[in-house]
N, C-alpha and C positions, 0 to 999 in steps of 0.2 A: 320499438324504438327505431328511428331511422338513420340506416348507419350513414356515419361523416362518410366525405368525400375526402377522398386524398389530390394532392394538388395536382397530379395527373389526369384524373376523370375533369377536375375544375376548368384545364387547359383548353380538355376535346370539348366542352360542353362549348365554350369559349368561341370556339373555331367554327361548331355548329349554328350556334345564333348569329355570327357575320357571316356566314355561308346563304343563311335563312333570310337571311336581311337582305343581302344581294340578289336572291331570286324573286323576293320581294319587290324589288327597286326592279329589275330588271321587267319582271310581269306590269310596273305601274309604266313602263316604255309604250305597252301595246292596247293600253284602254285611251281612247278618247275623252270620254266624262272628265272633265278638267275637276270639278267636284274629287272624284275618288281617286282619280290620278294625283291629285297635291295629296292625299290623305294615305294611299299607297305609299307613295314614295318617299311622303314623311315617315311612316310607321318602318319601312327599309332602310333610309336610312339612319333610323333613330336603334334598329337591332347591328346593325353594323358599327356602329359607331359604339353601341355597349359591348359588345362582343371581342371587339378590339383593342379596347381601353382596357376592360378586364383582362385580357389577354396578356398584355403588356407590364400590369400591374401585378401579376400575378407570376409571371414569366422573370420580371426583374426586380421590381420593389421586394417579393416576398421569397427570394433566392439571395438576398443581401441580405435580407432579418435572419434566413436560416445557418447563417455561419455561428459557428457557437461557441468561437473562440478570439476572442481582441485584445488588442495591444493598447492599455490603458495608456503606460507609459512606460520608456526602455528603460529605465529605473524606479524599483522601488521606491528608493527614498525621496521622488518628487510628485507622487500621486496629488492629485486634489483633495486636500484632507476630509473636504467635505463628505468623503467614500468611507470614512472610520464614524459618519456621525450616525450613519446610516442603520447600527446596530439597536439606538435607542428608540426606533419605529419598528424594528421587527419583532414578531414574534418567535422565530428559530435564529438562532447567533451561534453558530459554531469556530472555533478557529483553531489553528491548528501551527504550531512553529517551533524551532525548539526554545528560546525563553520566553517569549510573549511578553519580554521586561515592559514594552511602551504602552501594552492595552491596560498590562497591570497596574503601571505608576496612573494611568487615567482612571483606572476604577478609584486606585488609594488616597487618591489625591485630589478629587472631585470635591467639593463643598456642596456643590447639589447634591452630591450622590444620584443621578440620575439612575444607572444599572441597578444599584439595590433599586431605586422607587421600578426599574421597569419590571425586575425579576416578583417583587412583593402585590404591585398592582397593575398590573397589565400581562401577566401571565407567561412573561419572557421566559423562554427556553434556552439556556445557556450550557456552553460546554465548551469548556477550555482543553488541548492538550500541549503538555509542553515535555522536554524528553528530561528525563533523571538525572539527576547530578553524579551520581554514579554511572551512567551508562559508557560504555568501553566507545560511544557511537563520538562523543565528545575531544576523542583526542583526534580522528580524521576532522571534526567541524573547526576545531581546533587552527589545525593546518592552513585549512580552506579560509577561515576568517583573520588571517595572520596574525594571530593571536596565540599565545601561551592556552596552555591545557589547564593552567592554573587560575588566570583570569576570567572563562570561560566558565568554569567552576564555580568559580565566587560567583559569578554574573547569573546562573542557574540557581545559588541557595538565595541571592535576595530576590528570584523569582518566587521561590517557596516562602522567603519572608513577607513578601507582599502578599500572598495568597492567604498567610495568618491575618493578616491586617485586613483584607477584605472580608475574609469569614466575619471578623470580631465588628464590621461596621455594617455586616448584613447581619447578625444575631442580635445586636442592640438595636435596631432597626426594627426587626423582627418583635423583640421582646417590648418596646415602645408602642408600638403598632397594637400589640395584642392586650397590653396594661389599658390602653385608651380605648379599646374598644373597636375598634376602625379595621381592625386586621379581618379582610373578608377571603376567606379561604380559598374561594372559586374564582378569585383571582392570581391567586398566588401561584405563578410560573415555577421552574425548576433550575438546579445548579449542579454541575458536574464537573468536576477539576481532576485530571486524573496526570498521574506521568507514565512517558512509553518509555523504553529502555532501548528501540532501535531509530534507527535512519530514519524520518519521517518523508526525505524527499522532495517535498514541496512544502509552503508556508499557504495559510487557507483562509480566508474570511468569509463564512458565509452569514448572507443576510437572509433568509424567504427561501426566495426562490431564483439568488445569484451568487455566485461565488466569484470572489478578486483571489488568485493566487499568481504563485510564482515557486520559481525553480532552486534548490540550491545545487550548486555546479561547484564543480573542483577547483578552480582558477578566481571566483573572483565571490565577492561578501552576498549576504543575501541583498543587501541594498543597493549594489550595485548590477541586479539581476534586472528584466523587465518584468511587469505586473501585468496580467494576462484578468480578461473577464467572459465567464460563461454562464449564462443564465437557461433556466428549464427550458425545455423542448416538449413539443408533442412526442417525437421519438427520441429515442435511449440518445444522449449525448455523454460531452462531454460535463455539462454538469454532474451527469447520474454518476460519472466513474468519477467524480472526486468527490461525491459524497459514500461511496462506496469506501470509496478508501480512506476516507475519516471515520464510518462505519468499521472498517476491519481492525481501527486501531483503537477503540475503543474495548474497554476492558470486557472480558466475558459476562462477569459477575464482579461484586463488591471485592473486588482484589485489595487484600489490607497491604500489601505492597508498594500500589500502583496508589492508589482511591487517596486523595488529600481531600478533598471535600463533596460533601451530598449535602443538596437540599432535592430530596424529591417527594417527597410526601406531604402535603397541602397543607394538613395541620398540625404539622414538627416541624422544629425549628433546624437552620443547620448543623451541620453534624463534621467535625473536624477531625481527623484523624490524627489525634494525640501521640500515638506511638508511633509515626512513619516522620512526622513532625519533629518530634521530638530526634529519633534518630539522625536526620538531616539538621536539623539547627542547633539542637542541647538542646534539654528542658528547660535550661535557665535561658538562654536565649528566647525561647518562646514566651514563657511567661513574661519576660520584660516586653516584649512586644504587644501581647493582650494587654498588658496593664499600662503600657503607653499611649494608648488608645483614648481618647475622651470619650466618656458618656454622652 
């Protein structure tokens, strides 16, 4: 196999072919034959001219792609929404916030349902975190979002309410798909809904192989934060550590604690965690929400 160049060998090689070219050009100075002299000194400076362009292009064009951190926009809350549509063409969707109320109300409130069609036939990989209605982490976000510890609360369990409501339109979905026959297994993507109980830090969307995040800060909302974008690298970037640490917060194992929904098994259906559910909403609460649900 022949090893890559890293963009410093690419440089000297650079440097070399306008060097080569010049001696080129220089030696068609001292021949007569008008013939081989135009043919010389074209072939010189045709290596000069590539040597130097590549140089240039390589030196400044690809020293501007390698930053790996931008400022989409100094506020969250006025991105180009078109940057949230971007989930439904990928195949890895990760996110990460503490209620994720607005991805949620999009899943619940879709009439296409696009997410279930990408999760059931195109193989979408999905995993949602959002932090616990209990978590002691809620009274400092609290603060920070000028908001009561009480509203923040409530605004976290109709996170968990919307998350029964999306199980219940991916399992009718699901069960629809597999009655008619059409439910092709080796398409079917995966679901991971989990809650963390600490600080998450940052708010996370990733699409592939790009991540949109941002910061939360003591002093001001998450939407009033900037929305920062890093996409994969040949080398370890800043992408790799915020997938890293979406990675660290992801549960070890099937934590009946943490774990509100799995689909990850091709041919079974989603799987809801009735008792952690149930603890955060009432039973009677959930059940009115399943059964509020259309067919």
């Amino acid at each position: 196999m022949i090893k890559k160049l890293d963009r410093k060998h690419i440089l000297i090689i650079n440097v070399v072919v306008a060097i080569v070219g010049g001696s080129i050009l220089i030696l068609g100075f001292s021949i007569h034959e008008s013939v081989w002299r135009v043919l010389i000194e074209a072939t010189g400076t045709s290596l000069i001219a590539t040597g130097f362009v590549n140089f240039l292009d390589k030196l400044l064009v690809e020293a501007q792609e390698s930053v790996d951190i931008e400022i989409v926009s100094m506020r969250r809350a006025r991105p180009n929404r078109s940057i949230y549509g971007l989930k439904y063409s990928a195949q890895k969707v990760d996110i990460l916030g503490v209620s994720l109320a607005d991805v949620l109300k999009e899943f619940t409130r879709d009439s296409k349902r696009e997410m279930v069609d990408c999760v059931l036939k195109q193989s979408t990989r999905l995993r949602l975190l959002l932090v616990h209605p209990d978590s002691k982490f809620l009274v400092q976000r609290a603060s920070e979002d000028h908001i009561t510890w009480e509203e923040l609360h409530e605004r976290q369990l109709k996170s968990v309410e919307m998350i029964v409501k999306f199980y219940k339109i991916l399992l009718d979905e699901y069960q629809r798909e597999e009655r008619a026959g059409s439910l092709r297994t080796r398409n079917v993507g995966s679901v991971e809904i989990d809650l963390i109980d600490v600080c998450p830090y940052i708010s996370l969307f990733r699409t592939d192989n790009e991540i949109y995040w941002g910061l939360y800060t003591s002093h001001k909302t998450g939407e009033e934060t900037p929305l920062f974008f890093s996409k994969k690298m040949d080398k370890e970037g800043m992408f790799e550590n915020l997938k890293d640490h979406f990675y660290g917060l992801l549960p070890k194992d099937n934590n009946e604690n943490s774990s509100l929904l799995r689909m990850i098994i091709k041919d079974q259906p989603p799987n809801l965690n009735r008792h952690l559910v149930n603890q955060l909403l009432g039973a009677q609460k959930v059940d009115e929400v399943l059964k509020g649900i259309p067919q």
